[in-house]
C-alpha positions as a Markdown table, in Angstrom:
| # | Residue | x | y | z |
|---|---|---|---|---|
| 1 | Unk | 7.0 | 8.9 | -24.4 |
| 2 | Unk | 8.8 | 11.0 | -21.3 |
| 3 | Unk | 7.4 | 10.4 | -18.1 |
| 4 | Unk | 7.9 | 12.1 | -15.0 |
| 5 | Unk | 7.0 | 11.4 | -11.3 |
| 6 | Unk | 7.2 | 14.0 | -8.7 |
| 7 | Unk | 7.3 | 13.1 | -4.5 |
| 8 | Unk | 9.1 | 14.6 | -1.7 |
| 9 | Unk | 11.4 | 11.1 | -1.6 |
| 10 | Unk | 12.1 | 8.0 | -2.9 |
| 11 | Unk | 10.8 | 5.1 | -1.3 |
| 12 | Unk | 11.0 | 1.3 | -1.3 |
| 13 | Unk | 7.3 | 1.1 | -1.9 |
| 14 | Unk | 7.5 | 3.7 | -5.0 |
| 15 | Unk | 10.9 | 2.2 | -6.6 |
| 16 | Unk | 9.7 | -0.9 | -8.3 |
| 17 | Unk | 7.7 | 0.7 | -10.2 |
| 18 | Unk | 9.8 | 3.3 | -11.1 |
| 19 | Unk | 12.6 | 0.9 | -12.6 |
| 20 | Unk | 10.3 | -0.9 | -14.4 |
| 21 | Unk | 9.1 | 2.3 | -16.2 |
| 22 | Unk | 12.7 | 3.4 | -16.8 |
| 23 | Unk | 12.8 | 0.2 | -18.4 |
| 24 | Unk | 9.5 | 0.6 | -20.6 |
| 25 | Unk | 10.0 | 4.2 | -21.8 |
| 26 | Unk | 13.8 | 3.3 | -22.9 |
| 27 | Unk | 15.6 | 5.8 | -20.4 |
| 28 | Unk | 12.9 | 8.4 | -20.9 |
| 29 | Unk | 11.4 | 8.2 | -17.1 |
| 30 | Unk | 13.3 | 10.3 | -14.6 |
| 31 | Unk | 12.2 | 10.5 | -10.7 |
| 32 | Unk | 12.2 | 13.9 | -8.9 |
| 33 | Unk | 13.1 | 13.5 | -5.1 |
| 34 | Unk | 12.1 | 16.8 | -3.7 |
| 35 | Unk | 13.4 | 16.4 | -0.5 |
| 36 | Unk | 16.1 | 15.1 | 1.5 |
| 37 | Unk | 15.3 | 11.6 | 2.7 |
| 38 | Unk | 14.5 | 11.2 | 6.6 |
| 39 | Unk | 13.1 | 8.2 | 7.9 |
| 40 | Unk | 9.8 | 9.8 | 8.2 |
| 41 | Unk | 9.2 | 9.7 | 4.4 |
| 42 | Unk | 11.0 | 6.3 | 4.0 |
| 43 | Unk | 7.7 | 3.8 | 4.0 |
| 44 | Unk | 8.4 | 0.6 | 4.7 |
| 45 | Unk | 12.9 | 1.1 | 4.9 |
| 46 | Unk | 15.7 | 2.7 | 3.7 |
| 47 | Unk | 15.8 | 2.2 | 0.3 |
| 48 | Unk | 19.5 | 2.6 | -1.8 |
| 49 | Unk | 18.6 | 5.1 | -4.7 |
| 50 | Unk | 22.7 | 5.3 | -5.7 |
| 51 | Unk | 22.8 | 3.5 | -8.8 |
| 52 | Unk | 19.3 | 5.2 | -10.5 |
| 53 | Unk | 20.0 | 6.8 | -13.4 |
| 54 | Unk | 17.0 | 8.3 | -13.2 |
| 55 | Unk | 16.6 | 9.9 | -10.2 |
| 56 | Unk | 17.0 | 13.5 | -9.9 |
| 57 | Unk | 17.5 | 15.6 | -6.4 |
| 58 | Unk | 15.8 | 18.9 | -7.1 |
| 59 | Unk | 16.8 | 20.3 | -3.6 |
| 60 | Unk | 20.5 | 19.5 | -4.4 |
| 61 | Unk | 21.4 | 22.6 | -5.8 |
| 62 | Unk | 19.8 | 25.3 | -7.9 |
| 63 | Unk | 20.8 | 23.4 | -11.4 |
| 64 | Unk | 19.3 | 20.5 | -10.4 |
| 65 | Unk | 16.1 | 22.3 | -9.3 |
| 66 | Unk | 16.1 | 24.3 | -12.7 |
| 67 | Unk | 16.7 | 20.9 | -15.0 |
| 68 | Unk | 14.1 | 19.5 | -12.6 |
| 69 | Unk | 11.3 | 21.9 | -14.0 |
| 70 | Unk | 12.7 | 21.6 | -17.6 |
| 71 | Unk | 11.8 | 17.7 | -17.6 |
| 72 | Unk | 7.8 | 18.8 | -15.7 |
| 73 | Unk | 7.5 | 21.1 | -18.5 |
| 74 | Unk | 8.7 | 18.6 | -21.3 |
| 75 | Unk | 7.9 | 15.3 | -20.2 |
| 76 | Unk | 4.8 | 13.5 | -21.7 |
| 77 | Unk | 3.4 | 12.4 | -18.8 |
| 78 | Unk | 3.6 | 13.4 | -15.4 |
| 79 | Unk | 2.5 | 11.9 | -12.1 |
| 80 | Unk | 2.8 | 14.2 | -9.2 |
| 81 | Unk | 2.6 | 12.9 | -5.6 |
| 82 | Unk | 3.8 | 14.5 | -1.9 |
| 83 | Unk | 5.2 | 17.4 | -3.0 |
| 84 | Unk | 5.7 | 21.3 | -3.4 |
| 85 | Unk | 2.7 | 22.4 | -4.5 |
| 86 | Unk | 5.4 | 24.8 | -7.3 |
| 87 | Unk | 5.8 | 21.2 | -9.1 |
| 88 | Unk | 2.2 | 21.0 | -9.8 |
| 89 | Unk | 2.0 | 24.7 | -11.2 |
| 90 | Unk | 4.6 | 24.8 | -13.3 |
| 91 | Unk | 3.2 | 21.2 | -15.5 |
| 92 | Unk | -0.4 | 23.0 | -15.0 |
| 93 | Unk | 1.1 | 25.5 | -17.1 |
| 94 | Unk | 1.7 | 23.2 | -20.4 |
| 95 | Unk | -1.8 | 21.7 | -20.3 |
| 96 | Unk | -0.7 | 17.8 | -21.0 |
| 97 | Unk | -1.5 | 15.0 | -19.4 |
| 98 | Unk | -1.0 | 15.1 | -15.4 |
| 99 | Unk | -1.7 | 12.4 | -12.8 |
| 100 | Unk | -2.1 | 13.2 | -8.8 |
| 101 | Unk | -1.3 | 10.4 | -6.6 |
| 102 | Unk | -2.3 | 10.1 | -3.5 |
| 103 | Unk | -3.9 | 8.5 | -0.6 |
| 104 | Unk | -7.4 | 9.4 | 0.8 |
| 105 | Unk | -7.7 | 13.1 | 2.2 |
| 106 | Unk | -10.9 | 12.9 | 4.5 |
| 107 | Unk | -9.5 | 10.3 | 6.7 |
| 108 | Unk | -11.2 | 12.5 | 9.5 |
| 109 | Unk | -14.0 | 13.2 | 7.5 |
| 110 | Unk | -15.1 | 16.6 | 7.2 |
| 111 | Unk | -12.9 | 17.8 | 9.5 |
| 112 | Unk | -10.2 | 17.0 | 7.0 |
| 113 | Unk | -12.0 | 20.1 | 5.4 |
| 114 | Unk | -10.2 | 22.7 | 8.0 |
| 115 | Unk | -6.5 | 21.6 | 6.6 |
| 116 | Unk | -4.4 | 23.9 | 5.2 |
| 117 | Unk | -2.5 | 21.9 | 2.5 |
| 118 | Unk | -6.6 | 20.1 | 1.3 |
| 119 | Unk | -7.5 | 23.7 | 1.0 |
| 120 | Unk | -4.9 | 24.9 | -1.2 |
| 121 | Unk | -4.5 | 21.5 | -3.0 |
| 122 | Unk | -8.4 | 22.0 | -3.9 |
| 123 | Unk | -8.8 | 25.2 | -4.3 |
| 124 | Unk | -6.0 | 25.1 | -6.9 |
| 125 | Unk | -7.3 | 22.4 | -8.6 |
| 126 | Unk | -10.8 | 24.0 | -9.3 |
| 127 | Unk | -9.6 | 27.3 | -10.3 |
| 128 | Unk | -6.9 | 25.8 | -12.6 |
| 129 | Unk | -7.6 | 22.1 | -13.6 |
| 130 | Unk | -11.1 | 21.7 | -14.3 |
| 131 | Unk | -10.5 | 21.6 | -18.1 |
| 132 | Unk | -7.2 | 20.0 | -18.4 |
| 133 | Unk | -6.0 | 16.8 | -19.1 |
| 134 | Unk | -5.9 | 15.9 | -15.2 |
| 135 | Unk | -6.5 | 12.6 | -13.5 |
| 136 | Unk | -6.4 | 11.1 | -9.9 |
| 137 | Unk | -4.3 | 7.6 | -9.2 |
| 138 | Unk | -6.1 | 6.8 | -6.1 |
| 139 | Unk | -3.5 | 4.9 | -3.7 |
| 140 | Unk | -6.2 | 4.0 | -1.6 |
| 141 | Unk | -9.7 | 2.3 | -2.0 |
| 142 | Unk | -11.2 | 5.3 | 0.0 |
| 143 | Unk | -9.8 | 8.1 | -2.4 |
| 144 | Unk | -12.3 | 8.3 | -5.0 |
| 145 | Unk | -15.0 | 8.8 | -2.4 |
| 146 | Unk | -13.2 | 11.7 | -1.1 |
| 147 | Unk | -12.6 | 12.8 | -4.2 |
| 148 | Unk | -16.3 | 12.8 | -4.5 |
| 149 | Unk | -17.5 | 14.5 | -1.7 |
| 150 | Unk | -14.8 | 17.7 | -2.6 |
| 151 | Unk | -16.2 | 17.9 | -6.2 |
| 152 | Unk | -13.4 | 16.9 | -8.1 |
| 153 | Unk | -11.9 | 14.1 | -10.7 |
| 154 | Unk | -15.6 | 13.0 | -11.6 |
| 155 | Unk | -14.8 | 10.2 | -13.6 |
| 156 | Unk | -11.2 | 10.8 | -13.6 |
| 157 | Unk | -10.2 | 8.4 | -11.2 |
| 158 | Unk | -8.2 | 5.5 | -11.4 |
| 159 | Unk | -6.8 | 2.7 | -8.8 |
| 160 | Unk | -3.1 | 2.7 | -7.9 |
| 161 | Unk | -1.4 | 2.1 | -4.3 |
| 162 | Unk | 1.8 | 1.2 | -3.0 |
| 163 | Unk | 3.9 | -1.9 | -4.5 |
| 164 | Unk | 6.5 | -4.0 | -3.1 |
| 165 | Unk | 8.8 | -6.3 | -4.6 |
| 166 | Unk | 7.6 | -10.2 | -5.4 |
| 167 | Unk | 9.5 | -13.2 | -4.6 |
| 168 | Unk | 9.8 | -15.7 | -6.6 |
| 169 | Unk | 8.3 | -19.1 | -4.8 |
| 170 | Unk | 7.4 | -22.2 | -5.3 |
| 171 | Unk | 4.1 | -21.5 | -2.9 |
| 172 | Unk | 2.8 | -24.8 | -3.5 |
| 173 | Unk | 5.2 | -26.5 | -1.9 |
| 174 | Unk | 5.8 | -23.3 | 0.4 |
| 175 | Unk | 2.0 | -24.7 | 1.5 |
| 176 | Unk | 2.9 | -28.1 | 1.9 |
| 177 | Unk | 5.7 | -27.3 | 3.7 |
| 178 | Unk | 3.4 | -26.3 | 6.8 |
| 179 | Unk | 1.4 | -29.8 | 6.9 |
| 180 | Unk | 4.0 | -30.7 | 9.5 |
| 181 | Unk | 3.4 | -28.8 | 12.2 |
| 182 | Unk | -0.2 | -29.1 | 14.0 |
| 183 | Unk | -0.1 | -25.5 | 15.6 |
| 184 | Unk | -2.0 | -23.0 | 13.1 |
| 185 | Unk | 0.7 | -19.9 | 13.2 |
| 186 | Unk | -0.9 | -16.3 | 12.8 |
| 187 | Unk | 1.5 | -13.6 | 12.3 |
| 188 | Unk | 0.9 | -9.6 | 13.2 |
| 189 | Unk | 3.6 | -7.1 | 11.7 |
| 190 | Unk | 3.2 | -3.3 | 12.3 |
| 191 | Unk | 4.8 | -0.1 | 14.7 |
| 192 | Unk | 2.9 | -0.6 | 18.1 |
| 193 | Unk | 0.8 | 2.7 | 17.2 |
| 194 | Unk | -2.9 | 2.8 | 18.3 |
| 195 | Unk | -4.2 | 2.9 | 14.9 |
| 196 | Unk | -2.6 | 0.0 | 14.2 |
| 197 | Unk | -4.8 | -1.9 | 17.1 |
| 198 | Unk | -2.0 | -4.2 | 18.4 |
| 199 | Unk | -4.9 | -5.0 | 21.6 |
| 200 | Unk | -7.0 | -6.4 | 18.8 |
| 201 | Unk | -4.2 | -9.9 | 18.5 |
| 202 | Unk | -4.5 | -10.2 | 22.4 |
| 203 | Unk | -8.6 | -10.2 | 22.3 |
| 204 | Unk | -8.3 | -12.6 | 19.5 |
| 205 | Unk | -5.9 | -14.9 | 21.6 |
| 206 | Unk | -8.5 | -14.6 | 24.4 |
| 207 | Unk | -11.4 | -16.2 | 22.1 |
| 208 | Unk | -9.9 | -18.9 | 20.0 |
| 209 | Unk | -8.2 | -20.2 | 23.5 |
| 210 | Unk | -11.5 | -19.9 | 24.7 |
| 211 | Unk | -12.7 | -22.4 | 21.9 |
| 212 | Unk | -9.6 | -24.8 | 22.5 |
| 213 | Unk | -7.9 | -24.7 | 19.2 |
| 214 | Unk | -4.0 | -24.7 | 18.5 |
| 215 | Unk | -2.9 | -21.9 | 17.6 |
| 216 | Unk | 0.1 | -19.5 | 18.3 |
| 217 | Unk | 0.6 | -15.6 | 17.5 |
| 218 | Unk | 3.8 | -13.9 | 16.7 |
| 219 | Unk | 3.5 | -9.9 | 17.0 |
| 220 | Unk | 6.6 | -8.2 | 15.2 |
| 221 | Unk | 7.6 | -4.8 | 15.7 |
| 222 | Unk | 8.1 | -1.7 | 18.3 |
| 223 | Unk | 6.2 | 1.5 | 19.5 |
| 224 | Unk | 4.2 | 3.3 | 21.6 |
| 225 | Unk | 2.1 | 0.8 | 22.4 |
| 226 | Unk | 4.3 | -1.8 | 22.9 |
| 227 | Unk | 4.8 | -1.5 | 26.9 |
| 228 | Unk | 0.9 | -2.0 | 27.5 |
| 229 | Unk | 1.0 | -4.8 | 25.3 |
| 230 | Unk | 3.5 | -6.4 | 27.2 |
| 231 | Unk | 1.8 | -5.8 | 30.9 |
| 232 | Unk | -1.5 | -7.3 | 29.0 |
| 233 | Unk | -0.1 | -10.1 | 28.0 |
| 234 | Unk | 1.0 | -11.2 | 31.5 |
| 235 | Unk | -2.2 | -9.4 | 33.0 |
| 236 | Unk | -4.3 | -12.1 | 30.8 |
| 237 | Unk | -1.9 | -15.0 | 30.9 |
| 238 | Unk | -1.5 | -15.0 | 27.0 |
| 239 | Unk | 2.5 | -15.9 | 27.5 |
| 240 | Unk | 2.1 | -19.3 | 26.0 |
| 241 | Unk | 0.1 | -18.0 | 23.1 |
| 242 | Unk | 1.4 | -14.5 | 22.1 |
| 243 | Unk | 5.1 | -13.9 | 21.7 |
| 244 | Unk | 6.9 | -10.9 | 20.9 |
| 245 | Unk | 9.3 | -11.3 | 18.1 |
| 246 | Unk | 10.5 | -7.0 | 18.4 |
| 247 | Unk | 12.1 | -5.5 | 15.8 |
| 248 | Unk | 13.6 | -7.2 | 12.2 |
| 249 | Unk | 15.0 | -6.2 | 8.9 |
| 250 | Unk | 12.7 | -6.3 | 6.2 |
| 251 | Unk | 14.2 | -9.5 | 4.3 |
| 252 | Unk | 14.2 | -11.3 | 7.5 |
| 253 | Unk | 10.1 | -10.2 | 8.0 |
| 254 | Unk | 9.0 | -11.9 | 4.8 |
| 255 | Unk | 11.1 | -15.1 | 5.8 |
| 256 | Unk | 9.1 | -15.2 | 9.0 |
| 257 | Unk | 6.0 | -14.5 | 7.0 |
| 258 | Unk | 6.4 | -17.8 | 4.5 |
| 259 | Unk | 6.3 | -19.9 | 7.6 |
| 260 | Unk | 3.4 | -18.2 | 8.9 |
| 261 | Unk | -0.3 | -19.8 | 8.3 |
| 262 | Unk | -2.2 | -16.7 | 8.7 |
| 263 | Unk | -1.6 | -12.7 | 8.6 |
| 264 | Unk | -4.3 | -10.1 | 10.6 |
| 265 | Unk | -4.0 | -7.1 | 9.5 |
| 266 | Unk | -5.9 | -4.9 | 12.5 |
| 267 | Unk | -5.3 | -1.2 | 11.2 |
| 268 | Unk | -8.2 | 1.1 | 11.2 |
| 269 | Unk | -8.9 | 4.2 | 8.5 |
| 270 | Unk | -6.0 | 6.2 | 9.8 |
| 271 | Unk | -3.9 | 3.5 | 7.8 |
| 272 | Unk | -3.6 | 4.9 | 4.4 |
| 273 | Unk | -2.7 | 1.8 | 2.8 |
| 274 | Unk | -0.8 | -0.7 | 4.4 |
| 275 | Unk | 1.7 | -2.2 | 1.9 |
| 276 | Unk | 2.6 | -4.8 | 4.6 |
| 277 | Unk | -0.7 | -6.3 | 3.4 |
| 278 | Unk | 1.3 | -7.2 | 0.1 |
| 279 | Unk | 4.0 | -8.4 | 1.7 |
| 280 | Unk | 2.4 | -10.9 | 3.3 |
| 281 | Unk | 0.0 | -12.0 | 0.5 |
| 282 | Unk | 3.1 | -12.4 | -1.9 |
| 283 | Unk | 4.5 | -14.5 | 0.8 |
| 284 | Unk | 2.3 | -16.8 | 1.2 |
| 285 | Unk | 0.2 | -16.1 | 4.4 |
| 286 | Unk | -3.7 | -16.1 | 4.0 |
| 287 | Unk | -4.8 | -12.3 | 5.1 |
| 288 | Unk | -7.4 | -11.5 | 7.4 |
| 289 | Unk | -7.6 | -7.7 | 6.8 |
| 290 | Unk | -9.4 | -4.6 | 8.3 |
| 291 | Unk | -11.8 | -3.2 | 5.8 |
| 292 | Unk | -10.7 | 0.0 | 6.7 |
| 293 | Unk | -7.2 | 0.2 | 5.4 |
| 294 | Unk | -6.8 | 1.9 | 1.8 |
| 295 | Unk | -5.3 | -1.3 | 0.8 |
| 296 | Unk | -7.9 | -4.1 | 1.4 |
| 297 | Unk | -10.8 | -3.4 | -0.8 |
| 298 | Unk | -8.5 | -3.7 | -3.5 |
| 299 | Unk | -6.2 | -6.6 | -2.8 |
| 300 | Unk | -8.6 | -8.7 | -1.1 |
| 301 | Unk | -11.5 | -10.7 | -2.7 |
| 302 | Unk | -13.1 | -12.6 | 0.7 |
| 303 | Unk | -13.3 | -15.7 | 0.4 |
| 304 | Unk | -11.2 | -16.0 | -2.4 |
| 305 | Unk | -7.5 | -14.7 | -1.6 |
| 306 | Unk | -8.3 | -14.0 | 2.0 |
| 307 | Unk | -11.0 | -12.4 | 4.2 |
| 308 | Unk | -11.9 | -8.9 | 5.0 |
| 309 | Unk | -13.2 | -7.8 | 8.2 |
| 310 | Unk | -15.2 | -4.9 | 10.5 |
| 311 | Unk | -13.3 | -3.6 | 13.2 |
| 312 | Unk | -16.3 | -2.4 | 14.8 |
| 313 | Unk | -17.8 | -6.1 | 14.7 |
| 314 | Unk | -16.6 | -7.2 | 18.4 |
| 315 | Unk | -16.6 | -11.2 | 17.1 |
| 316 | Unk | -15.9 | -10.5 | 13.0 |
| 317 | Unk | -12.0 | -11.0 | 13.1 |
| 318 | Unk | -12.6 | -13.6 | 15.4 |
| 319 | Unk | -15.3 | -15.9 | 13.5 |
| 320 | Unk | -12.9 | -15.3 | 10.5 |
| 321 | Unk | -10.0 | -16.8 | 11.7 |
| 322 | Unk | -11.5 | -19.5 | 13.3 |
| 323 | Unk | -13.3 | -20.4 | 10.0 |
| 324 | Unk | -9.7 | -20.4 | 8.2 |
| 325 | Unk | -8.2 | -22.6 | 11.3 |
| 326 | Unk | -10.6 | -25.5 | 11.0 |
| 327 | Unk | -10.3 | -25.5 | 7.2 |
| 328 | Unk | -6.7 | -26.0 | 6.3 |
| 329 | Unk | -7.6 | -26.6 | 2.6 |
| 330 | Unk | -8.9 | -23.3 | 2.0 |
| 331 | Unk | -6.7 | -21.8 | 3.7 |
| 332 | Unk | -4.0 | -23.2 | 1.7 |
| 333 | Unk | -6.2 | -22.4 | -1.1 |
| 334 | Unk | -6.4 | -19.3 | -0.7 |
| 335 | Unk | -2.7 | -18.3 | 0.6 |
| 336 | Unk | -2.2 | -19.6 | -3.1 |
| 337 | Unk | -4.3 | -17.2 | -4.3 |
| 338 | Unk | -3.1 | -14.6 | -2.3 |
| 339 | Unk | 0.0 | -15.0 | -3.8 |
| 340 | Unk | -0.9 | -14.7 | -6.9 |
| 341 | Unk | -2.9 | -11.9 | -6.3 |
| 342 | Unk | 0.0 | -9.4 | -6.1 |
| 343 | Unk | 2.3 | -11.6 | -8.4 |
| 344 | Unk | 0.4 | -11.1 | -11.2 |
| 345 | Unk | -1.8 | -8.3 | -10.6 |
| 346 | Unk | -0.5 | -5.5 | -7.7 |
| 347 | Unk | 2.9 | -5.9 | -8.8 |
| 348 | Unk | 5.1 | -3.0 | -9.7 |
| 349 | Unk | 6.1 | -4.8 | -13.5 |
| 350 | Unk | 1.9 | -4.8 | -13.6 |
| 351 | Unk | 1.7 | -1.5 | -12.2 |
| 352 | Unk | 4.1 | -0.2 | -14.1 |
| 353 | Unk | 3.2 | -1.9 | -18.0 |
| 354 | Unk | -0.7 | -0.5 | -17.2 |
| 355 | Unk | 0.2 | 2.9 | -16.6 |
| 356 | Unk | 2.6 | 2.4 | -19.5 |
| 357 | Unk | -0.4 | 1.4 | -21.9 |
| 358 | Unk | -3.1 | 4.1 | -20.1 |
| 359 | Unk | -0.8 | 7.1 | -21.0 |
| 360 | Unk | -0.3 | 6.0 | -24.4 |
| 361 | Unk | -4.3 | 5.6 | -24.9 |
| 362 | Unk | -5.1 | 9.0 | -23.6 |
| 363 | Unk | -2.1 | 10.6 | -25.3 |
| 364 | Unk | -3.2 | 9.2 | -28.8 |
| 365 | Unk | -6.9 | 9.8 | -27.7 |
| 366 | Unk | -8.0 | 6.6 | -27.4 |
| 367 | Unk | -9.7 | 4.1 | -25.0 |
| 368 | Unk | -8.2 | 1.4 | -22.5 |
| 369 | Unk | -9.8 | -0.3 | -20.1 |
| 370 | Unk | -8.4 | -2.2 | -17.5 |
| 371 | Unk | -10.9 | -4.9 | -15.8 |
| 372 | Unk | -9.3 | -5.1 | -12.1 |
| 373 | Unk | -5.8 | -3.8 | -10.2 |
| 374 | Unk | -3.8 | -0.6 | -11.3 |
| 375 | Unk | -5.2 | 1.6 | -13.6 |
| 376 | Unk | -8.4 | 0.1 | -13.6 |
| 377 | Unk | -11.6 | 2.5 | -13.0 |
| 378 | Unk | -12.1 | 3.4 | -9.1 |
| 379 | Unk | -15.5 | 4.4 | -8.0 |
């Protein structure tokens, strides 16, 4: 089986998954980068793409734009995220089996409608793709209901999202490790943007000191915002209970985050996914994570792995992590879980083995059904 994925760039959130398939379809997966790489389609970090075998640069030069449209017209299987909408009509073309990727496109509701590239993207798909082999991988928990409202991929939908690379732990005694130290730790990582609702930490500082509980918040990262958060902490006092970490490497965030007790995760529906959610779950932290974000109704079972909560609820993120504070065994019971969670479900080897055994179903006509994660049904 030859399988294909199409996005403007190769990204540390996307490359997991792509060795892994390399790996299942024997050398038959290549990777078309449509653009060249700026930081701006680099989720999460640089990623170093040099030693890929797979990868192909279709903007490099007209041969590699021509032997990029050879493999979309012979491949098996293609997936076809942020790119060219010319990608997409030249696979149309063949009639074989074609998956679209994306994140949710009415993040402004229906004003989403008035957008140039949701127009053309649509209308294409309902004057072309209606009665083709043509399915949706849905990197967000909002996607399918999108999908719903502009009439397309009924049925056809399936769960995907972004996937970042697992550590190996021992998260047991990774757990145990924290007994020691009295002071619960709650960690915030994101760009100091106003979707990402940095203010929200400092409000929460306000109400468990109100409630005399030990606790500390680290905040990691820059921005916009980051000035205001600064003058606020002073304005309310907050310097002995919210510190600013700045900026870090990725390797060096996820060793800060397995010493951390707790993750918030404050983003509203602006955030199409949020794989720093993952991150933190496969590194031990117990989430407490903003309904809103593409990524939480799928990664997080409440009360189980974590807790989900309503940014509109003035008190909800609060009450939630003050319920995980003064009980330390579920906590740890459920940063365990939380761990596990993406080890052995949202992992790119997961990922990349159900999309694997999907394509094969549909391409020898047959059934597969996948209970929960990747590739499972999303309504």
């Amino acid at each position: 089986m030859k399988i294909v994925f199409v996005s403007i760039a190769l990204n540390i959130h996307q490359i997991g998954v792509a060795d892994e398939l390399y790996k299942l379809a024997n050398g038959q997966y290549w990777f078309i980068e449509t653009s060249l790489s700026v930081d701006g389609n680099q989720k999460g970090g640089n990623v170093d793409s040099s030693n890929r075998l797979y990868l192909i640069k279709s903007y490099e030069s007209l041969r590699a734009y021509q032997y990029a449209m050879q493999l979309i017209r012979e491949a098996d299987v293609m997936v076809y995220g942020a790119a060219p909408l010319e990608y997409l009509k030249e696979r149309v073309k063949t009639g074989k089996l074609t998956f679209v990727n994306s994140e949710r496109w009415l993040k402004k509701g229906l004003l989403n409608l008035l957008s140039p590239n949701l127009l053309k993207q649509h209308f294409f798909y309902h004057t072309h793709c209606h009665d083709k082999p043509y399915y949706a991988l849905c990197s967000s928990a909002y996607a399918a209901g999108d999908y719903r409202i502009l009439q397309s991929f009924k049925d056809k939908c399936y769960k995907w999202g972004y996937f970042t690379a697992v550590p190996k732990l021992d998260i047991v005694n990774i757990q145990k490790s924290k007994h020691s130290v009295s002071t619960v730790k709650i960690l915030w990582v994101a760009r100091f943007l106003r979707l990402k609702h940095p203010e929200r930490m400092l409000q929460l500082a306000l109400q468990l000191r109100s409630v005399g509980v030990d606790f500390s918040i680290n905040m990691i990262g820059i921005g916009p915002e980051y000035d205001k958060i600064v003058t606020a902490i002073n304005d309310m006092g907050l310097q002995g209970y919210v510190h600013l970490l700045g900026n870090m490497p990725n390797n060096k965030v996820m060793e800060v985050m397995r010493t951390h007790d707790i993750f918030c995760f404050t983003s509203d529906k602006n955030e199409g996914w949020g794989a720093v959610l993952n991150e933190a779950m496969s590194s031990g932290c117990c989430p407490v994570s903003s309904i809103e974000t593409g990524s939480t109704p799928y990664l997080i079972k409440d009360g189980v792995n974590g807790f989900s909560f309503n940014l509109k609820k003035k008190n909800d993120l609060f009450e939630k992590v003050l319920w995980l504070i003064e009980h330390p065994e579920e906590r740890e019971r459920m940063s365990i879980e939380a761990y596990k969670t993406i080890r052995d479900v949202w992992s790119p080897k997961n990922a990349a083995e159900q999309l694997y055994k999907l394509c094969q179903s549909m391409l020898q006509g047959e059934s597969y059904v996948v209970e929960d994660g990747p590739c499972s049904k999303a309504e």
